[in-house]
TORDOLUM-290231 format. One line per 5 residues: number of its first residue (from 1); their letters; for each residue x, y, z of N, C-alpha, C, O. Coordinates in nm, 3 decimals. Atoms other than C-alpha are relative to their C-alpha. Example, Ala and Ser with C-alpha at 12.3 -4.5 7.8 and 13.67 -1.06 7.14 Angstrom:
2
1 = as = 0.089/-0.119/0.000/1.230/-0.450/0.780/0.090/0.120/0.000/0.194/0.118/0.066 | -0.082/-0.119/-0.006/1.367/-0.106/0.714/-0.077/0.109/0.073/-0.026/0.220/0.090
//
This chain:
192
1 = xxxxx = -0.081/-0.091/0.078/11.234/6.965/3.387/0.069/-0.078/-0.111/0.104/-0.196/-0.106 | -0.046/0.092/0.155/11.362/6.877/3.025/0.156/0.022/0.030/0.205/0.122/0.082 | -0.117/0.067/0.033/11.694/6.733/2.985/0.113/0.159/-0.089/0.103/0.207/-0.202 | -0.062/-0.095/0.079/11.963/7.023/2.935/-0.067/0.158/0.035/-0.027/0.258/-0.025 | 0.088/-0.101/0.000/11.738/7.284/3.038/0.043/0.063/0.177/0.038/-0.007/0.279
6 = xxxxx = -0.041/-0.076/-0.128/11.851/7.535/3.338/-0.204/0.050/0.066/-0.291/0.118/0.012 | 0.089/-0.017/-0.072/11.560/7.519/3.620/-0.052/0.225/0.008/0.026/0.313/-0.029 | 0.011/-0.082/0.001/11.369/7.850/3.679/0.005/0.050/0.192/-0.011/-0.037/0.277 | 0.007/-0.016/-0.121/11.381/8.012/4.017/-0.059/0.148/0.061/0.017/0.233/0.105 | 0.056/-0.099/-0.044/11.106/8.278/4.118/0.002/0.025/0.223/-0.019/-0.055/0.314
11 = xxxxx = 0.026/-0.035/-0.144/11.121/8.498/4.484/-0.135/0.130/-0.052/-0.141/0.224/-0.130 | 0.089/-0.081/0.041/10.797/8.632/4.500/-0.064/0.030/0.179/-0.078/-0.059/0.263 | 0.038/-0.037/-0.138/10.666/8.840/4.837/-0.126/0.041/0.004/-0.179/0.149/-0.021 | 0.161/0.070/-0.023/10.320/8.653/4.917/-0.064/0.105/0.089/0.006/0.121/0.190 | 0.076/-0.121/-0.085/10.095/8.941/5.090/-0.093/-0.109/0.108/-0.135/-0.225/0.110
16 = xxxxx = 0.112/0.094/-0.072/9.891/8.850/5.344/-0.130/-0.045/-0.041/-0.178/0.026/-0.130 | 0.094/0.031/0.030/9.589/8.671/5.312/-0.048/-0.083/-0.167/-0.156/-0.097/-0.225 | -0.010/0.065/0.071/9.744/8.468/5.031/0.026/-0.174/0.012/0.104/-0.225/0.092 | -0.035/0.194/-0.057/9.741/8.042/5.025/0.178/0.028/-0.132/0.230/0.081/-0.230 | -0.137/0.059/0.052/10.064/7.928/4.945/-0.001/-0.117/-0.106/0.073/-0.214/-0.093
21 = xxxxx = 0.036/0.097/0.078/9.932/7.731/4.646/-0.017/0.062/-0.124/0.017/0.176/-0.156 | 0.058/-0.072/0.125/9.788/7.762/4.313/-0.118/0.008/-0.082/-0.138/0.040/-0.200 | 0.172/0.004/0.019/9.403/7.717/4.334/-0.061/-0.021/0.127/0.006/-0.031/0.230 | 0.076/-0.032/-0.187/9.165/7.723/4.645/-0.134/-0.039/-0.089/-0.215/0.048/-0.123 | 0.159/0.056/0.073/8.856/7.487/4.448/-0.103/0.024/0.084/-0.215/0.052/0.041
26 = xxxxx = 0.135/0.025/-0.074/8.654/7.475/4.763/-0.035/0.158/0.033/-0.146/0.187/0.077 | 0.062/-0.141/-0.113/8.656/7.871/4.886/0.012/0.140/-0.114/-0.065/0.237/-0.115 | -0.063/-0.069/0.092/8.817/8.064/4.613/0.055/0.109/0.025/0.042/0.206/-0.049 | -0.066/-0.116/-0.051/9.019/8.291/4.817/0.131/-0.011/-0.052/0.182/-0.117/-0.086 | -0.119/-0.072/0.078/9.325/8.468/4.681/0.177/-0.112/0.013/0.237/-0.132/0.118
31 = xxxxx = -0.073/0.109/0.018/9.611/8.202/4.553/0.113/0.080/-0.089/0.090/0.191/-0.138 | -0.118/-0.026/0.070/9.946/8.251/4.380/-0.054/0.022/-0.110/-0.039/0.141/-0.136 | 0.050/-0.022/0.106/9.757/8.213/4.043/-0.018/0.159/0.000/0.043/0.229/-0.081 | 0.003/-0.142/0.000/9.664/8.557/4.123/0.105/0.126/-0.061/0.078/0.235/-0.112 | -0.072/-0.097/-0.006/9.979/8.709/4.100/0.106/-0.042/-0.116/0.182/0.033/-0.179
36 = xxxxx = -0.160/0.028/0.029/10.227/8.469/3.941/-0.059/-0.086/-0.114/-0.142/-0.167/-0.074 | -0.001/0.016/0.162/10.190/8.366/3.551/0.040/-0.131/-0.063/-0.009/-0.192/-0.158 | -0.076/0.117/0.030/10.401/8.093/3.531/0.004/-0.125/0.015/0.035/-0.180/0.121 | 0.004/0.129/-0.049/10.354/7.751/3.436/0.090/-0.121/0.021/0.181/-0.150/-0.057 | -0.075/0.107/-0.074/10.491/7.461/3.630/0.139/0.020/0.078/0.249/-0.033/0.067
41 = xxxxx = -0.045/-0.082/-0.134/10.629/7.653/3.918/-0.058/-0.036/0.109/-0.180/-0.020/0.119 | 0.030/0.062/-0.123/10.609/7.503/4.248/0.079/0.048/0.140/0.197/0.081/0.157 | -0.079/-0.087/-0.127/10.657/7.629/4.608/0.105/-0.080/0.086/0.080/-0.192/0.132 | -0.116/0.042/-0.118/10.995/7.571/4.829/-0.041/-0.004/0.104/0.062/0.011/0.169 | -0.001/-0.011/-0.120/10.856/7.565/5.141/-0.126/0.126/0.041/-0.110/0.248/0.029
46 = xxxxx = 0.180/-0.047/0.004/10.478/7.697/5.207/0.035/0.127/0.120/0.141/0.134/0.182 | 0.044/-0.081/-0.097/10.376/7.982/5.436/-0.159/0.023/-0.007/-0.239/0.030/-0.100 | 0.149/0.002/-0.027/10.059/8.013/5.601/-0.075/0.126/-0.051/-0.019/0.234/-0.065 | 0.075/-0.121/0.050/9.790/8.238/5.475/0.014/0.086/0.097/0.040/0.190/0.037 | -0.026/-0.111/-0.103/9.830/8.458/5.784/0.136/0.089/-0.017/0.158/0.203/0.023
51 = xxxxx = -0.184/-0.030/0.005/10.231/8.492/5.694/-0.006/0.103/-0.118/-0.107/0.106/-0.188 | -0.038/-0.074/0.068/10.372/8.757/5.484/0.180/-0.030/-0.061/0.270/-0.043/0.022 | -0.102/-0.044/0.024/10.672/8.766/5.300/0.090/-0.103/-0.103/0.012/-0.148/-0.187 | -0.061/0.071/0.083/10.934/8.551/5.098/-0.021/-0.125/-0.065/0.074/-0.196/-0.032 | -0.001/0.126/0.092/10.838/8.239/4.865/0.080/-0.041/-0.080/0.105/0.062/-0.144
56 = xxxxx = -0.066/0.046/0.084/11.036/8.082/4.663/-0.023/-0.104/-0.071/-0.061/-0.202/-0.006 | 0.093/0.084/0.093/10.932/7.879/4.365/0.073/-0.020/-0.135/0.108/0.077/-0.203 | -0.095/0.058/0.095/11.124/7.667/4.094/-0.090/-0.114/-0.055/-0.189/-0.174/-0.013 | 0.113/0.178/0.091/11.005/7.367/3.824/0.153/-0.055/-0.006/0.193/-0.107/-0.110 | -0.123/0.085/0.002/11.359/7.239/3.919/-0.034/-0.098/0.134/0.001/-0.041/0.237
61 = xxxxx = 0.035/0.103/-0.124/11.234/6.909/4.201/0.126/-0.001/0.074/0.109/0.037/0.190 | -0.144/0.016/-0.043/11.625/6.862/4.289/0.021/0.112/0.037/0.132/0.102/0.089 | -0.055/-0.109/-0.014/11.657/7.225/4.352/-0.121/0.036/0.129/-0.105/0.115/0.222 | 0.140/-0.085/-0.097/11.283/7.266/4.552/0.064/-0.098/0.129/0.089/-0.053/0.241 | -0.043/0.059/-0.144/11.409/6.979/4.788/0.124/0.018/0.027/0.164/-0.078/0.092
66 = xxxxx = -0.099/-0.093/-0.031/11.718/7.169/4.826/-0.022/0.098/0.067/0.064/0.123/0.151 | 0.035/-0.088/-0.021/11.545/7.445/4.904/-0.082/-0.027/0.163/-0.024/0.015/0.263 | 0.118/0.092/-0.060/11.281/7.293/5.133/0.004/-0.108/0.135/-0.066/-0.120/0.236 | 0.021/0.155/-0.116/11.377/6.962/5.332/0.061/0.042/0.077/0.153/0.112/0.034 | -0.060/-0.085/-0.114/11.489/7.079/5.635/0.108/-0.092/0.024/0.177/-0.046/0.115
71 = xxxxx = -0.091/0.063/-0.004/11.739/6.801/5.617/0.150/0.048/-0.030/0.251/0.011/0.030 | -0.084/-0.092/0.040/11.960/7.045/5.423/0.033/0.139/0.096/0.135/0.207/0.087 | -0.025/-0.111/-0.107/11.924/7.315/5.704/0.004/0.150/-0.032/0.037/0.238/0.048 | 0.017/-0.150/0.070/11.873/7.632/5.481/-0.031/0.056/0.077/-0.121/0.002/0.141 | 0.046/-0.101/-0.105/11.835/7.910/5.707/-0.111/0.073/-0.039/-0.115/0.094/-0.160
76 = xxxxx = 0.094/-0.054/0.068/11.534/8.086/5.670/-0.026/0.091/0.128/-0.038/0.065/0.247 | 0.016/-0.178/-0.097/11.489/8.440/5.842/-0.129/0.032/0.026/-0.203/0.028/-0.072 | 0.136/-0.077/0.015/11.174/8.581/5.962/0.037/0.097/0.086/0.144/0.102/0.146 | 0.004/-0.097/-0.089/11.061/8.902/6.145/-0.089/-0.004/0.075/-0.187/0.038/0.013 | 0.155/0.009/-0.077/10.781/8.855/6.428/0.015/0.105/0.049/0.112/0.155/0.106
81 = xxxxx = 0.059/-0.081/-0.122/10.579/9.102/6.563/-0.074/-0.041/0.105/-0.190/-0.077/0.081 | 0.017/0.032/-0.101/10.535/9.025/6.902/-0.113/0.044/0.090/-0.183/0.127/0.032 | 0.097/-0.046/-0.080/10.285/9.089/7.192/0.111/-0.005/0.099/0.195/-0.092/0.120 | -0.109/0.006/-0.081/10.480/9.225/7.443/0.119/0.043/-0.007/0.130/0.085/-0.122 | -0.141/-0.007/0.009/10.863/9.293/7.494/0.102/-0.102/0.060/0.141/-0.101/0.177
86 = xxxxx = -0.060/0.090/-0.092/11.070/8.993/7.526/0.092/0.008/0.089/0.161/0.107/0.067 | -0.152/-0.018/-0.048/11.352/8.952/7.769/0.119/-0.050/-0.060/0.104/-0.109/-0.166 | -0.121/0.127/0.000/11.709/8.788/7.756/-0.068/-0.092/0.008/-0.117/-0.134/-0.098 | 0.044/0.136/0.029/11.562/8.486/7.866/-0.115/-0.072/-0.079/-0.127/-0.192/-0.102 | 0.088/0.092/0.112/11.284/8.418/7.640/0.098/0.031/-0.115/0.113/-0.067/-0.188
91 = xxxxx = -0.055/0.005/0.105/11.497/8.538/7.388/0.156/-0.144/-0.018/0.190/-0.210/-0.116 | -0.096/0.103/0.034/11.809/8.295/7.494/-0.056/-0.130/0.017/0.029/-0.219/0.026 | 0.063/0.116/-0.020/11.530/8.002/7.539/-0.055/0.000/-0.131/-0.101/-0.114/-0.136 | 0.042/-0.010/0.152/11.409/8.065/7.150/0.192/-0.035/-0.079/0.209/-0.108/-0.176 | -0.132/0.100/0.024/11.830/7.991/7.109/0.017/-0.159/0.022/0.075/-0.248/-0.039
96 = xxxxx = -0.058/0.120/-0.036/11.841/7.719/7.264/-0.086/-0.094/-0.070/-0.028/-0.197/-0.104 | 0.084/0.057/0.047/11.538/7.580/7.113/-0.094/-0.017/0.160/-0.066/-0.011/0.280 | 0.138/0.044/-0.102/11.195/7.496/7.298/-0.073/-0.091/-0.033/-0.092/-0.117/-0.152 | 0.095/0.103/0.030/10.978/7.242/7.322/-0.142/0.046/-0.001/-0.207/0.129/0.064 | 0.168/0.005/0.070/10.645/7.206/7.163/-0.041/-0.125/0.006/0.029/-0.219/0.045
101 = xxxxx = 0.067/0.140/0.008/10.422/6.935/7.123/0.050/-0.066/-0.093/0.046/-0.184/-0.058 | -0.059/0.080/0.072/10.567/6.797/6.879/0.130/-0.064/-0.003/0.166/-0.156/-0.077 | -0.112/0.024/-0.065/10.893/6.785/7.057/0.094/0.124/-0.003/0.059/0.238/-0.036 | -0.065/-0.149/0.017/11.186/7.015/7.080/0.043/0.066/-0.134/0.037/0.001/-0.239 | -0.024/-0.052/0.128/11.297/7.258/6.820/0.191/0.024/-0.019/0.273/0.033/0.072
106 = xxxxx = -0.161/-0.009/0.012/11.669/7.295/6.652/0.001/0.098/0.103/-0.096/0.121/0.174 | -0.019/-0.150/-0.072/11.819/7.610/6.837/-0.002/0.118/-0.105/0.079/0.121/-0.198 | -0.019/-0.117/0.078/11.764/7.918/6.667/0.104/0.142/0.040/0.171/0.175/0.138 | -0.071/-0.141/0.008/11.916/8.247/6.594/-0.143/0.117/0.038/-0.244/0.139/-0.029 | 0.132/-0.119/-0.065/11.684/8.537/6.822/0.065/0.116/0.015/0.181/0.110/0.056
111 = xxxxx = 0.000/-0.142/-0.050/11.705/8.889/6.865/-0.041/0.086/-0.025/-0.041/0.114/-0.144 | 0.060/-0.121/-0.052/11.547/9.186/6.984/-0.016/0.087/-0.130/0.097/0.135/-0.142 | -0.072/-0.149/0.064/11.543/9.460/6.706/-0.115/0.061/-0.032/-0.232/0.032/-0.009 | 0.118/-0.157/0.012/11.372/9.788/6.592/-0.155/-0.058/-0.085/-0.192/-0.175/-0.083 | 0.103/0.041/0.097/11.056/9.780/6.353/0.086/0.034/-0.078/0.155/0.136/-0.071
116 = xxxxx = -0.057/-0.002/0.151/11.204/9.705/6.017/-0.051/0.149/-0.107/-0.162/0.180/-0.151 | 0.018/-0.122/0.089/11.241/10.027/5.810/-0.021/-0.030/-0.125/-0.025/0.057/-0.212 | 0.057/0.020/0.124/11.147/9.851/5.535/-0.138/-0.070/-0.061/-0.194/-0.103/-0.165 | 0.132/0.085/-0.019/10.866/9.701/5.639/-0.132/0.061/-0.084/-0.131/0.181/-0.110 | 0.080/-0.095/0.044/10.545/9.780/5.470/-0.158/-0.060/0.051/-0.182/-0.175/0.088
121 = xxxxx = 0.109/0.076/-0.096/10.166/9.777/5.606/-0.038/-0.072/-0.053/-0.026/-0.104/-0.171 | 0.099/0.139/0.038/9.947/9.510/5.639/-0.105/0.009/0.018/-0.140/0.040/0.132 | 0.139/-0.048/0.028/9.594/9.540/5.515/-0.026/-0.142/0.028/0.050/-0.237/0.007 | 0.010/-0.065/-0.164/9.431/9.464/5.761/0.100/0.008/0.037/0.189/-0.076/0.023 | -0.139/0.041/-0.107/9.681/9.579/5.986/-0.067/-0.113/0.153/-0.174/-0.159/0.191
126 = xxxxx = 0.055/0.057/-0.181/9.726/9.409/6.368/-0.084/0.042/0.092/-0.097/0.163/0.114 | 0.089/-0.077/-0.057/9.483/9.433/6.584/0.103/0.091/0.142/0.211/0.055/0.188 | -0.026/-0.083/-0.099/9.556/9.688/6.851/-0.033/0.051/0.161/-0.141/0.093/0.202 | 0.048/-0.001/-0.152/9.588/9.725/7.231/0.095/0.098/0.085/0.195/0.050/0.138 | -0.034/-0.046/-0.048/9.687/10.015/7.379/0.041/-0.036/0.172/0.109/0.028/0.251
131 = xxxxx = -0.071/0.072/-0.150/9.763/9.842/7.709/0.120/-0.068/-0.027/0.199/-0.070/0.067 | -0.102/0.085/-0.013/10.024/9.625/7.579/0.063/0.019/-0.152/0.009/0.015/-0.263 | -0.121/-0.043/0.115/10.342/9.709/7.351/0.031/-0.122/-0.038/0.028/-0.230/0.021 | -0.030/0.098/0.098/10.452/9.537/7.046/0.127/0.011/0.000/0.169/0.112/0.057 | -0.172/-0.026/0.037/10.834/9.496/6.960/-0.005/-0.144/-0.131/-0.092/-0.226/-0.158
136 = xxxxx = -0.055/0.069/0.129/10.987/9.303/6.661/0.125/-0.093/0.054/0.214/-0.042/0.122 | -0.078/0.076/-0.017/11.192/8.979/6.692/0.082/-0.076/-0.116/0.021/-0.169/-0.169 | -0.070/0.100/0.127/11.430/8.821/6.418/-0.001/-0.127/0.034/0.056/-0.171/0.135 | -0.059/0.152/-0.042/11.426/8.476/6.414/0.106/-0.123/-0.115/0.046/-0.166/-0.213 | -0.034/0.106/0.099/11.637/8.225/6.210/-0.001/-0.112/0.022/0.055/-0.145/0.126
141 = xxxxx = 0.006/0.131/-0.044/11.560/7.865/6.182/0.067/-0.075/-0.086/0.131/-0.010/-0.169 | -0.080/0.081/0.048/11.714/7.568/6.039/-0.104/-0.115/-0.054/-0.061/-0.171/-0.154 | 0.118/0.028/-0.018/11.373/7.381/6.046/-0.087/0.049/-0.047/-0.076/0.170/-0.070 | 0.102/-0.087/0.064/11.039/7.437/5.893/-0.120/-0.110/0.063/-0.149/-0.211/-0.002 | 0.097/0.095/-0.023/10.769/7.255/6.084/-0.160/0.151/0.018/-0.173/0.273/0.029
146 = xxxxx = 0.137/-0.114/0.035/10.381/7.381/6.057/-0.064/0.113/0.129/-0.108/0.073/0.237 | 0.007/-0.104/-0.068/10.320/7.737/6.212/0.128/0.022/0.098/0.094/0.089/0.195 | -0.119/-0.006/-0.103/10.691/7.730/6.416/0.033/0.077/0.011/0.133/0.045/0.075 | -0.019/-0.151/-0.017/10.750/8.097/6.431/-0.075/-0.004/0.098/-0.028/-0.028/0.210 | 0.112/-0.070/-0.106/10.423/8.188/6.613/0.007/-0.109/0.096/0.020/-0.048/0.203
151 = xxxxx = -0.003/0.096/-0.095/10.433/7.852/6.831/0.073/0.035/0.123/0.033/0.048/0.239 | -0.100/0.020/-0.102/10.771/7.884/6.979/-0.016/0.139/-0.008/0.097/0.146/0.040 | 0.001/-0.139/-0.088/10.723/8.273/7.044/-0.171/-0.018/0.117/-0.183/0.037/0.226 | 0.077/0.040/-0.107/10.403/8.157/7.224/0.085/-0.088/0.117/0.077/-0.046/0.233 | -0.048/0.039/-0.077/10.613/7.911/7.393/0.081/0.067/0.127/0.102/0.022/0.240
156 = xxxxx = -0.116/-0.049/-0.103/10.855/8.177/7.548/-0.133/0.112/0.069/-0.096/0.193/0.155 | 0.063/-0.107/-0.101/10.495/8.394/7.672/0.004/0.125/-0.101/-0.022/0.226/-0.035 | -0.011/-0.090/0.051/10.543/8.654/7.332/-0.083/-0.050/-0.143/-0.032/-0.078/-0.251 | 0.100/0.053/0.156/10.227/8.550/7.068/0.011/0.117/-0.123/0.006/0.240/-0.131 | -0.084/-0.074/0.171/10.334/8.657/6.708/-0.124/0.090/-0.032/-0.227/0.032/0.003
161 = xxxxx = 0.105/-0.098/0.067/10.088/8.932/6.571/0.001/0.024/-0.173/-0.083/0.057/-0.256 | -0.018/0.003/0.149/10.244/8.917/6.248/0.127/-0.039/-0.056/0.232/-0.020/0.004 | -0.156/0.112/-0.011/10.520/8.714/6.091/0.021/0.062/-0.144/-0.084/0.086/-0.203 | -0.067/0.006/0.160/10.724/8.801/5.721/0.127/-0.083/0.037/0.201/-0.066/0.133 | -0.128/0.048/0.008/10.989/8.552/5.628/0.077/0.115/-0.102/0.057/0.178/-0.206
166 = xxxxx = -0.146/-0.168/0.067/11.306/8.818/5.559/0.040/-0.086/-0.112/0.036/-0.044/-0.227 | -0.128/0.074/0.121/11.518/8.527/5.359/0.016/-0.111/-0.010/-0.027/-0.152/0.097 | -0.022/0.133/0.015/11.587/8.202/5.282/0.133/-0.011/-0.008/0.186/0.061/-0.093 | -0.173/0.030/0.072/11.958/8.097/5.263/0.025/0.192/-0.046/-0.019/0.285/0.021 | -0.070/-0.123/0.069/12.132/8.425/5.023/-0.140/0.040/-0.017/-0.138/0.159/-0.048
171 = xxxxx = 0.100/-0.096/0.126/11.776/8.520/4.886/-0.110/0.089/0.086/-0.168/0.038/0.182 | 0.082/-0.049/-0.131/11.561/8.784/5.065/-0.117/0.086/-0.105/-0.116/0.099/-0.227 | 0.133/-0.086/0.046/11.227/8.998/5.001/0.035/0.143/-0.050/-0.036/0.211/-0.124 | -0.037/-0.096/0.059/11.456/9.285/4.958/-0.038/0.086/-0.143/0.003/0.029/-0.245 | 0.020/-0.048/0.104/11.346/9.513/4.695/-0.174/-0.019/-0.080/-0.228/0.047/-0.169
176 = xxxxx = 0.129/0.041/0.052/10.995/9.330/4.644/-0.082/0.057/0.101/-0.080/0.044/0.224 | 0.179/-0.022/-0.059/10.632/9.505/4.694/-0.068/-0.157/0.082/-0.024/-0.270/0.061 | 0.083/0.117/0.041/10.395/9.258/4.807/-0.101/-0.021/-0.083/-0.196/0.056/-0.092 | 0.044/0.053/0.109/10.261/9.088/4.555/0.102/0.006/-0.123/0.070/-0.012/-0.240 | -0.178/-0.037/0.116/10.602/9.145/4.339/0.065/-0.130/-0.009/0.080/-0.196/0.094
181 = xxxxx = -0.049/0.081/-0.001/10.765/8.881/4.195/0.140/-0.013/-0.056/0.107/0.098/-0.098 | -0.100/0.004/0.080/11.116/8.843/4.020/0.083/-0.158/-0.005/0.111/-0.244/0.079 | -0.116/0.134/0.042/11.330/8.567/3.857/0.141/0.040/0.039/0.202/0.147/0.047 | -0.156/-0.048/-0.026/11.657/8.510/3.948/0.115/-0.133/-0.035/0.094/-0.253/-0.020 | -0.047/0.129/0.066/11.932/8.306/3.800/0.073/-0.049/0.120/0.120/0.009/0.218
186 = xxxxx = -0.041/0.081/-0.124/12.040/8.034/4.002/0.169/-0.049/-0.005/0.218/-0.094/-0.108 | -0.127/0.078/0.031/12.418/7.922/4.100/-0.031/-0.116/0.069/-0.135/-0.146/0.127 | 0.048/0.131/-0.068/12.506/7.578/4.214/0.050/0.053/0.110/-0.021/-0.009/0.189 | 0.011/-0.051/-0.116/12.630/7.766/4.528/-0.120/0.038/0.095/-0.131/0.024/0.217 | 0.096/-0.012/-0.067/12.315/7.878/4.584/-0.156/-0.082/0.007/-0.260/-0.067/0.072
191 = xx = 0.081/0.137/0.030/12.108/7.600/4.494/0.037/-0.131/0.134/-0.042/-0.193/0.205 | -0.037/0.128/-0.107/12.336/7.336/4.727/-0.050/0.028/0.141/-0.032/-0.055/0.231
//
């Protein structure tokens, strides 16, 4: 970023079956390029092509590893859809944190709640099993290690069917389609 120059800061809500990048040379399946215009814009903190929901993307480096290093602890919200209906205790063992192979996880923020009324479908939707009910779990982490939503709800016995991150820190998907993007000006409150 040039000298004097206020960073840019796009939230854009990645649909499914999008890479969290900005070219795909070897396969040529559907990439940010697709949607988002802007050059030398780089992602805060990736989500998997399976994931739905909040990105965030700045050409400010000091502001993306702000955003990003989990060293800083930015909260970052998601919504899983679950297999199953958890209890209290998988839900207060997703607090406390769980261990994975990779070792244990911070403790998160879990709970139970409705299907999001703002939710919108997902082409393809989930697959479907009339034997066994879905419910919706909030999760907030502090942490960002690869696939850790769907992991640690496998861990507690409740495999994710479909994941949107709600928010990052203050900034959420609110108001965005998927595939919708908007700028937004940045404070140093919400930057630190």
């Amino acid at each position: 970023m040039r000298p004097g120059r206020r960073g840019r800061l796009i939230l854009f809500n990645k649909p499914y079956d999008v890479l969290s990048q900005f070219t795909d040379r070897e396969q040529g399946r559907a990439t940010l390029a697709d949607y988002i215009g802007i050059p030398g814009v780089y992602v805060a903190g990736r989500l998997d092509r399976d994931s739905e929901g909040l990105l965030v993307l700045t050409d400010d480096g000091a502001l993306n590893t702000r955003i990003a290093d989990p060293r800083h602890k930015r909260p970052k919200t998601y919504w899983a859809q679950v297999e199953g209906v958890p209890d209290e205790a998988a839900l207060e063992a997703l607090r406390r944190g769980v261990t994975l192979k990779d070792g244990p996880t911070l403790p998160a923020g879990a709970r139970l709640i409705g299907e999001p009324a703002d939710v919108w479908p997902r082409d393809p939707p989930i697959r479907y099993r009339a034997s066994i009910p879905t419910s919706w779990i909030e999760l907030t982490l502090r942490e960002g290690r690869n696939r850790q939503v769907r992991r640690m709800t496998a861990a507690v016995g409740f495999p994710t069917l479909r994941l949107i991150r709600r928010a990052v820190g203050d900034w959420s998907v609110e108001g965005l389609a998927p595939g919708e993007w908007r700028e937004i000006s940045v404070t140093s409150r919400q930057g630190s």
